[in-house]
Phi, psi and omega in degrees: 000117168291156171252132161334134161310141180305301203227057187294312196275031157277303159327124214262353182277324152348284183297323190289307174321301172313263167352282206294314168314317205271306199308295203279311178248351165055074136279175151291158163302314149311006160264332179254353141315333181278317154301321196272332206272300159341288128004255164294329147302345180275334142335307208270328181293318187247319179279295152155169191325307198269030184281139177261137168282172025289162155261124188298081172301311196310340201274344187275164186203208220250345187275311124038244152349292210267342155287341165288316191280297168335297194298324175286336153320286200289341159300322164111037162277154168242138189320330174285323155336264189302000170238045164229268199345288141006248178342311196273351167291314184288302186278022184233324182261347154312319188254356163288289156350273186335315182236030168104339239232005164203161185263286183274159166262085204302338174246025189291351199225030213245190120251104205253163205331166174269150162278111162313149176266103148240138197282120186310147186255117205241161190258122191318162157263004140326274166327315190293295168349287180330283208290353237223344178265330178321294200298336173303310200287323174291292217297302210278348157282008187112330199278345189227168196283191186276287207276032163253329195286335201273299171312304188296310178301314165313321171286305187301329174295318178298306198294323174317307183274331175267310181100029216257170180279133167299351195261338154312290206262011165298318198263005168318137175247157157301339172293307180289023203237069179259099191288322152313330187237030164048025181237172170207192181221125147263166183256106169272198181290141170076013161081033187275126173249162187220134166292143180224167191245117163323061220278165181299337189293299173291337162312315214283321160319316186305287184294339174284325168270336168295324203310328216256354174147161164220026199250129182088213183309139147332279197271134149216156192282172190312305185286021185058005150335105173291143210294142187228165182327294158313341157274339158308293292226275179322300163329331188271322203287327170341290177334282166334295190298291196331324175231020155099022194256161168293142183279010212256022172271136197252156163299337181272355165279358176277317164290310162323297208294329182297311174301311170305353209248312160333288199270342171313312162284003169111024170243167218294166153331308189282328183285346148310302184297323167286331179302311179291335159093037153311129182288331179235179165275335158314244322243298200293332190285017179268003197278331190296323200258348151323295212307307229265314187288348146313279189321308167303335149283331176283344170305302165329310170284347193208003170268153172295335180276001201301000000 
């Protein structure tokens, strides 16, 4: 694994990029940790970790690039990986171009890895059932406190009813919430918001936790943190075992399953595509070929002629 250069974000060609990102394209935070970590490895790869600005950008050129997009491979980055570096190098020597701070782009002329075609892995609605009945069932045997029960049901019930990203709905204030008219607004990707719709299973969890105080963050761990990815992530698996699901099932397989489960029932693309808060509609269709191999199975299964 390269490690980030130590003190990439002293570079003031850096820090500009970072203004422009933060200013202009209204990213995220976690979107310029990713730029800058990018970056910054690609520093560590050629000059090394403890290396200092300024950084000479100009010196580099396609040969470089492609010794670089290689060494993470051969590091054990997976392709989808190395064609977001790939992406965000190219759009960091790009704005280097603009403002003087490179003649060339090493990566501009570059490619990245092929992509397998795999159809995102979605969970029955069976399962869903299932795992979305666990936290009552841990509560009322004992296992979990009243408010991990009411918090935990409010988050799954939520990620479920909406299809919103665990990283949307973590960071919900009570403010961004109208629980009465069953809607809320999240901040998506690119610092985008969007409306989302509420199903009733989630109002009413929702309103069952508020119930325990409602000021600020939404979700917080036991220990009154706000709730971080990685603590949903665990917290799902607790679930997971408790009912008997594979564990390598994720909150974002919940967004899958919502959108499959949507067109599996008869609703159009484009409304899906808004729900999910997606910029084109490629992005929403891989989901249509979830649905139809739902359909090829059950054909299999229950038509007589199958």
């Amino acid at each position: 694994m390269i490690r980030p250069n130590r003190h990439i974000a002293a570079d003031e060609r850096v820090k500009a990029f970072v203004s422009y990102l933060s200013g202009e394209r209204n990213a995220s935070r976690r979107t310029l940790e990713s730029y800058l970590a990018d970056v910054g490895q690609f520093v560590s790869f050629i000059w090394g970790e403890g290396f200092r600005p300024p950084v000479p950008w100009s010196d580099m050129g396609d040969l470089e690039g492609r010794k670089f997009l290689m060494a993470l491979s051969q590091n054990g980055c997976c392709a989808a990986s190395v064609r977001r570096k790939l992406a965000a190098l190219r759009t960091f020597y790009r704005f280097l171009q603009r403002r003087g701070g490179a003649i060339d782009n090493p990566f501009s002329l570059l490619r990245g890895p092929g992509m397998p075609h795999r159809l995102p892995k979605v969970m029955s609605v069976d399962e869903c059932r299932r795992f979305l009945a666990e936290p009552k069932r841990q509560f009322d045997e004992n296992q979990i406190t009243l408010f991990q029960y009411r918090r935990d049901s409010a988050l799954f019930e939520l990620l479920y009813s909406t299809g919103c990203r665990i990283s949307e709905v973590i960071d919900l204030d009570w403010r961004d919430l109208d629980l009465e008219g069953g809607k809320l607004i999240v901040t998506g990707k690119g610092g985008k918001s969007r409306l989302v719709i509420l199903g009733g299973p989630a109002v009413e969890a929702l309103k069952s936790l508020a119930e325990l105080g409602s000021e600020g963050r939404v979700f917080y761990t036991s220990r009154h943190h706000p709730m971080q990815n990685r603590d949903a992530q665990r917290v799902m698996k607790r679930y997971l075992a408790g009912a008997g699901l594979s564990l390598e099932i994720t909150p974002h397989k919940l967004r899958h399953s919502f959108a499959t489960h949507l067109l599996d029932a008869g609703a159009d693309i484009r409304s899906v595509q808004e729900m999910l808060g997606h910029a084109t509609l490629s992005t929403t269709q891989v989901y249509t070929h979830v649905s139809v191999e739902h359909l090829k199975d059950s054909y299999a299964q229950f038509h007589p002629r199958a």
